[in-house]
C-alpha positions in Angstrom: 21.6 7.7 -52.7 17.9 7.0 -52.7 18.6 3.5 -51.1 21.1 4.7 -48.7 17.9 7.1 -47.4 15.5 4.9 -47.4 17.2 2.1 -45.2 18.0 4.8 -43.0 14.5 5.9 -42.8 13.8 2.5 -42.2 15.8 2.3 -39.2 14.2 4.8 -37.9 10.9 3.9 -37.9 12.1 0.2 -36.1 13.7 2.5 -33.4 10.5 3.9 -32.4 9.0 3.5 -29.2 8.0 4.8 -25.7 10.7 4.2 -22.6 10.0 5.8 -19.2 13.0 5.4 -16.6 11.8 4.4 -13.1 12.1 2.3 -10.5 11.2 -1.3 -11.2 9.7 -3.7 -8.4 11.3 -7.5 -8.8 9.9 -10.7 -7.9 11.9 -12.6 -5.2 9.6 -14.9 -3.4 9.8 -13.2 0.0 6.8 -10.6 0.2 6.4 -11.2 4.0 9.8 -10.5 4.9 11.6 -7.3 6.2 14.8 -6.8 3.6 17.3 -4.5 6.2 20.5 -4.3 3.7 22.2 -4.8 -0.1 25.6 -5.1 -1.3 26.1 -4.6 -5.2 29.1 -6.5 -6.7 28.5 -4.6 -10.0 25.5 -4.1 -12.6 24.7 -8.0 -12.7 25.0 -9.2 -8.9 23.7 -8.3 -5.3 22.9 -10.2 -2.5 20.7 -8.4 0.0 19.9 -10.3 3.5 17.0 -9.6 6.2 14.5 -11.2 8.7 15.6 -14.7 7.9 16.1 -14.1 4.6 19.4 -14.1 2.4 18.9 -13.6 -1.4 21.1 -13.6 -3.8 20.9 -12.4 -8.2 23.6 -12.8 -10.7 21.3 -11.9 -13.6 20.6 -7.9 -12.9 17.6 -9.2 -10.5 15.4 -10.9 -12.8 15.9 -13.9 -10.5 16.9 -13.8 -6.7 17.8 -17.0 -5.0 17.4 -18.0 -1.2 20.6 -18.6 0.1 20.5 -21.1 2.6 21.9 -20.1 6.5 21.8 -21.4 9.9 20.0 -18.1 11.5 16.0 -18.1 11.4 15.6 -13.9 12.2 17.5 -10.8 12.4 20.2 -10.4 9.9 21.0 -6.6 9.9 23.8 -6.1 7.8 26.4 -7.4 5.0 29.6 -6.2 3.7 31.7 -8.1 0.7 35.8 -7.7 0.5 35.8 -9.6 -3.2 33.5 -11.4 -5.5 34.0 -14.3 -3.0 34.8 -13.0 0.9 32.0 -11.1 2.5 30.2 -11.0 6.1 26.6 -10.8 7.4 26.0 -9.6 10.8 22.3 -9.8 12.7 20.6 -10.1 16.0 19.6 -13.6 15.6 16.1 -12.7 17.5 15.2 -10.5 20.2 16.6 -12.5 22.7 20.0 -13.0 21.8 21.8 -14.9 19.6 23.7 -11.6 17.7 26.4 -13.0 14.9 28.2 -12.6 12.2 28.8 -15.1 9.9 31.6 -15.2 6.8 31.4 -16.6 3.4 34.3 -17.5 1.1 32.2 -18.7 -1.8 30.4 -15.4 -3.3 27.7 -16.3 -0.5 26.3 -19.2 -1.3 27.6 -21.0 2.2 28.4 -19.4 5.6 30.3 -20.2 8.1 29.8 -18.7 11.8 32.5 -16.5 13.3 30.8 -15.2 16.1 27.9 -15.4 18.4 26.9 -13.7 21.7 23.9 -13.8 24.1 24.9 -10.2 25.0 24.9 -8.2 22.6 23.3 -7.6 18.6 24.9 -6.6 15.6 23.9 -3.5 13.8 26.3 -2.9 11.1 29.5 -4.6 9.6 32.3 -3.1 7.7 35.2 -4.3 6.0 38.3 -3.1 4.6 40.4 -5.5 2.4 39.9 -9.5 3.3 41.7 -8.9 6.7 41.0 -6.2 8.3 36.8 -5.2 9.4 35.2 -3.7 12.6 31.5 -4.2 13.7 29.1 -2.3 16.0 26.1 -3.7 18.0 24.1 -3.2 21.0 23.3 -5.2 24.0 20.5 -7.3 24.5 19.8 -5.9 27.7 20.9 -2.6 30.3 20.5 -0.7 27.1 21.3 2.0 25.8 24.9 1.5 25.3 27.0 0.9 22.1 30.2 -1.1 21.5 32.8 -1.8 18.6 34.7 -4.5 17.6 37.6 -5.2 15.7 39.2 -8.3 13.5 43.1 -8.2 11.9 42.6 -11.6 10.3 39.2 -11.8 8.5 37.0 -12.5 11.7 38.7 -15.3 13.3 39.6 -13.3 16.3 37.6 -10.4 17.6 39.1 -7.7 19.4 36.7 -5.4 21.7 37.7 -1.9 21.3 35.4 0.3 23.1 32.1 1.0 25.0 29.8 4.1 24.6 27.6 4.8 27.3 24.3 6.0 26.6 24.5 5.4 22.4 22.7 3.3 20.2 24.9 2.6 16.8 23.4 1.9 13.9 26.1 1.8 10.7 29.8 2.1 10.9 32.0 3.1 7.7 35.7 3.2 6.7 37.8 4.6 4.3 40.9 2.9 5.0 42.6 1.2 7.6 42.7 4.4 10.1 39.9 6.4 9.1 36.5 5.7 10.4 32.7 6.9 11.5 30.3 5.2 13.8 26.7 6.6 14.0 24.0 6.4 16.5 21.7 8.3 18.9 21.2 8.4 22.5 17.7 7.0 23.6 15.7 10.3 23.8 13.4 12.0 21.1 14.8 15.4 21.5 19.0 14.3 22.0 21.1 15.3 18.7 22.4 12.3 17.2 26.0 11.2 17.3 28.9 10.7 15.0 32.0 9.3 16.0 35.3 9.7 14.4 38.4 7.7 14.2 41.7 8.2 12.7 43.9 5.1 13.9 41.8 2.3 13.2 40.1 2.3 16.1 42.4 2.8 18.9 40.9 6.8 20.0 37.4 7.8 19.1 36.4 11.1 19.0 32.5 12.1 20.1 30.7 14.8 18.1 27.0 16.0 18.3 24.9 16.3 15.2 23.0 19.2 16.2 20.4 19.3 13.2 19.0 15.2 13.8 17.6 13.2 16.6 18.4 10.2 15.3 21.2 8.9 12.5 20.8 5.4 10.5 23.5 5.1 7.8 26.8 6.8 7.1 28.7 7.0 3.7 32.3 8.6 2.7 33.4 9.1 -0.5 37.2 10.3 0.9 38.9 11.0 3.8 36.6 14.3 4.2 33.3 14.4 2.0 30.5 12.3 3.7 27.1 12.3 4.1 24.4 10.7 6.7 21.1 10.2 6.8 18.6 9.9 9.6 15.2 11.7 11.0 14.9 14.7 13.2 11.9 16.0 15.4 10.5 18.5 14.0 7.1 18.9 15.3 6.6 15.0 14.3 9.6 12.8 12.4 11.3 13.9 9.1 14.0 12.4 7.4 17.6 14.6 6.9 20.9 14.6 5.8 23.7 16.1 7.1 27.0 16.7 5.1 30.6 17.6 5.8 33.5 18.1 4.4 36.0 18.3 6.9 36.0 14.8 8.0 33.1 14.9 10.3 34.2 17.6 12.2 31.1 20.6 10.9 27.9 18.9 9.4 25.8 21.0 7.3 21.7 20.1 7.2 21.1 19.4 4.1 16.9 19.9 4.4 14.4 18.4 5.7 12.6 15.2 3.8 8.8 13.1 3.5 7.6 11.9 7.2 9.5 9.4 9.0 13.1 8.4 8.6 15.5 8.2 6.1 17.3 4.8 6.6 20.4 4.6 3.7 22.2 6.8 1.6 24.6 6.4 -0.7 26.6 8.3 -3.7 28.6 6.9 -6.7 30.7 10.0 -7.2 31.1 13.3 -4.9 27.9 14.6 -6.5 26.0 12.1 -7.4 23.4 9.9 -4.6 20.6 8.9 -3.1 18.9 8.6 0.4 16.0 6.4 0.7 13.3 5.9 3.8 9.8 5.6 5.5 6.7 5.2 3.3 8.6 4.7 0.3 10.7 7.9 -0.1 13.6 8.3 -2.8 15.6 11.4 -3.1 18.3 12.0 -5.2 21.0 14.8 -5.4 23.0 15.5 -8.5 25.3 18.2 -6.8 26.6 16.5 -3.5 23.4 17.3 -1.9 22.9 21.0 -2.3 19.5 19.8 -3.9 17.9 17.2 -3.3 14.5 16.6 -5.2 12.3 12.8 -5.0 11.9 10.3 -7.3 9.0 7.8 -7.4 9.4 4.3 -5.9 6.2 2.9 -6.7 5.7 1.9 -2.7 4.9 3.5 0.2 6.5 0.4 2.1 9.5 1.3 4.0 12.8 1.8 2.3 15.9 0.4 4.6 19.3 0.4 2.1 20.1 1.3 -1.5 23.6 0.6 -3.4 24.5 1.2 -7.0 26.8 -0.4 -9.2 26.9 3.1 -11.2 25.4 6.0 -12.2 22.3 4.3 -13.8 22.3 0.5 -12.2 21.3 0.1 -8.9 18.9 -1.8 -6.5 17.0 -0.9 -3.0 15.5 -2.9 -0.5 12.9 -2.7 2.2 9.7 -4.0 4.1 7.4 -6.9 2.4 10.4 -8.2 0.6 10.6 -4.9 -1.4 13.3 -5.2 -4.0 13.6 -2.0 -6.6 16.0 -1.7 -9.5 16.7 1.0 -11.9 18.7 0.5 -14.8 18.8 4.9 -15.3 19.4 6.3 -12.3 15.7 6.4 -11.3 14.9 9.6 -13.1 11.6 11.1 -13.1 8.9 9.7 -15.7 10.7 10.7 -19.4 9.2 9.4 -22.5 10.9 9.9 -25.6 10.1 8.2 -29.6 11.8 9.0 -33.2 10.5 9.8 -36.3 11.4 8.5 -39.6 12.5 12.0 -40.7 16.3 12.4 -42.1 17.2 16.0 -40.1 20.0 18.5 -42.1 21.1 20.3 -39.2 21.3 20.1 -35.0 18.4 21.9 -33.6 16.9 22.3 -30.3 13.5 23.5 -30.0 11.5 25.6 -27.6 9.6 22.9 -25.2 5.6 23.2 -25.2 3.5 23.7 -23.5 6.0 26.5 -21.8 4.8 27.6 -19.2 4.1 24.1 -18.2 2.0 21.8 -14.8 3.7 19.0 -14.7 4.3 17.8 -18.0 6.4 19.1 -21.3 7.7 18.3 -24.3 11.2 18.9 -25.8 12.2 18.4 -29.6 15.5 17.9 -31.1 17.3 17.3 -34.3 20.8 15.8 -34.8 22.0 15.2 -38.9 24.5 12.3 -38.2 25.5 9.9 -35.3 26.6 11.9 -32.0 26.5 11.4 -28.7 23.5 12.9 -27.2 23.5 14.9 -23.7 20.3 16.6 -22.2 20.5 18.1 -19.1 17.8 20.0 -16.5 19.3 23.0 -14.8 18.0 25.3 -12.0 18.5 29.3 -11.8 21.2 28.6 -10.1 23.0 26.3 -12.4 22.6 23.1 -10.3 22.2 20.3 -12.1 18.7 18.7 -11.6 18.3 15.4 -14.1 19.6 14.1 -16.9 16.9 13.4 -19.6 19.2 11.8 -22.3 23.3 10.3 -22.1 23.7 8.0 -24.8 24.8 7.5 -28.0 22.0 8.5 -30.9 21.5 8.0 -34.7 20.7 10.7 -37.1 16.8 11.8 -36.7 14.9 13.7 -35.1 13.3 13.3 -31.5 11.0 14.0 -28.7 10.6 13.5 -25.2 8.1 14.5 -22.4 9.7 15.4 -19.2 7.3 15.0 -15.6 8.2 17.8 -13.3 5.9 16.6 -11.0 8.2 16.4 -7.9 9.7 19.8 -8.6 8.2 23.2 -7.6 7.6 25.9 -10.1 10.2 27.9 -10.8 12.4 28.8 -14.0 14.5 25.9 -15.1 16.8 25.7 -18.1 17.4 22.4 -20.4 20.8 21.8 -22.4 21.4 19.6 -25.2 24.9 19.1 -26.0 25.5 16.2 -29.1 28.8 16.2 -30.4 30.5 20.0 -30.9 26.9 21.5 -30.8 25.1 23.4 -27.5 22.4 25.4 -27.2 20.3 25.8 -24.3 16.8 27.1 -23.6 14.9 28.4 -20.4 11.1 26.9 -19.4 8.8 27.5 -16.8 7.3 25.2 -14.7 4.4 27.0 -13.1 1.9 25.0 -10.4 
């Protein structure tokens, strides 16, 4: 019995250590270029493409490689069917030239589909191999936005409709009927302006986003929950996101967010995304966007597109060649370590210091291998962070959780490991 302890205290002690979830920078050999979009295949492999720039990783990012390409500026957009059939779409420079350009090999060759000295190409989307529509703006007598259409994987392009007075800048699509194009009209104080199919294309519908001046991305997890984010004037430029639930039809302003714009969002689940923009800015919602609180990126360069290949693994891009990953969901700074104690019973103790500015720590104690799950909570029992999801040995344990982006208030923390749950209340007080 003495043995058996021992090598379990042991264990322990080899376990120790500090890990702090965060966003990572990665090196990819392009700091001087502008990185506009990402597409994740799945925790490994991404390709993201830019201002003359297509990069690709199959290795979780620790190496990107330049994909070679027959366009020197301007690439806006990319959208993959498979592992091996995707599409980049760009502006090719500011004088014309706007493309989009197919690959059948994962990306690693394209082949043009389509150019044009008229118009640009802000955003690409496909659904299934076959069927994909594209939306772009002219190169001249702006402001005006127009949509495309292919049946048979971009061979054939099939014009669809123009909008007078509307800049798009993302289009999205849940399945072959049902889609959204975004944009603005070209006036600081205009709402922005969702558009809404629901056969494929053939009737659009108009609606006015009241609470934005201009919208940048759009994402849907079904037919009726979506989200998109964009800026709106208030006084000077803040980023927002709107919500709905009914398809498009009501959008309800989900706040106000850092300076600037927010340029992509994006959720893995109907509760769980992000939103990310000017000077760096990260936000994250846990509960489809009722609360939204930041996370630290590590830049204050400009944040254009971010895509995850789960809950935890995911990658954003931006300005300089900005390439961030986070392999936990980019959670605020948590450290945790063991200790070589041998625990008899769960326990979870009362954090300290309580109150607390920013900084706290939480102890806990589980007798036997469980599955740990500590949770954050508000007053109002919304979900905040996750601190711990994973499977745990016997021993006991500590972590310090940084607050620093919250504001003070009472929060509650839950640990759940196995059949046990206890939860206790702390104070976060700036």
């Amino acid at each position: 019995m003495k043995k058996i302890i021992l090598t379990a205290a042991i264990f322990l002690i080899e376990l120790s250590g500090l890990t702090k979830a965060q966003w990572i920078e990665q090196t990819n050999g392009v700091p001087n270029k502008f990185l506009s979009d990402i597409f994740v295949f799945d925790e490994h492999s991404a390709i993201t493409v830019g201002w003359g720039t297509i990069l690709k990783t199959s290795n979780g990012g620790e190496t990107w490689m330049s994909i070679p390409h027959d366009t020197t500026d301007g690439l806006n957009s990319v959208c993959f069917a498979s592992d091996s059939i995707g599409w980049i779409g760009g502006d090719g420079d500011w004088f014309g030239n706007g493309q989009i350009q197919k690959t059948t090999d994962g990306g690693i060759t394209f082949v043009s589909q389509l150019n044009s000295d008229e118009f640009g190409v802000s955003s690409v989307f496909f659904i299934g191999e076959n069927t994909g529509w594209f939306v772009g703006n002219p190169f001249v007598n702006y402001p005006y936005g127009i949509v495309f259409k292919t049946s048979d994987g971009g061979i054939n392009w099939i014009y669809q409709r123009q909008f007078d007075d509307y800049y798009f800048s993302s289009v999205f699509f849940v399945n072959n009927s049902v889609g959204w194009i975004i944009g603005h009209v070209n006036h600081p104080t205009f709402p922005g302006e969702i558009i809404i199919t629901e056969d494929g294309g053939q009737s659009w519908d108009e609606h006015k986003a009241e609470d934005s001046t201009y919208l940048s991305d759009v994402f849907f997890i079904d037919e009726n929950v979506g989200w998109v984010a964009g800026s709106r004037r208030h006084g000077s430029y803040q980023g927002v996101i709107l919500k709905t639930t009914d398809g498009g039809l009501n959008w309800i302003n989900q706040g106000l967010y850092g300076e600037g714009y927010l340029l992509s969002v994006f959720f893995v689940n109907e509760n769980m995304g992000w939103a990310v923009g000017s000077g760096g800015l990260i936000i994250k919602t846990t509960n489809g966007g009722n609360l939204w609180f930041t996370q630290e990126s590590g830049t204050t360069n400009d944040l254009s597109s971010v895509r995850f290949a789960n809950e935890n693994i995911g990658w954003i891009v931006g300005d300089s060649g900005t390439i961030l990953k986070t392999t936990n969901g980019g959670v605020s700074l948590v450290e945790e370590k063991e200790t070589n104690e041998i625990p008899t019973e769960y326990n979870l103790s009362q954090n300290y210091p309580n109150p607390f500015n920013p900084s706290t720590t939480i102890k806990y104690t589980i007798p036997q291998l469980s599955q740990v799950q500590i949770k954050v909570f508000d007053v109002l029992g919304n979900e905040i962070e996750t601190l711990v999801d994973e499977e745990r040995p016997a021993g006991s344990y500590e972590l310090s959780w940084n607050a620093v982006n919250l504001p003070s208030g009472v929060y509650f923390y839950k640990l759940q490991a196995g059949s046990f749950v206890e939860t206790k209340k702390m104070v976060l007080l700036k």
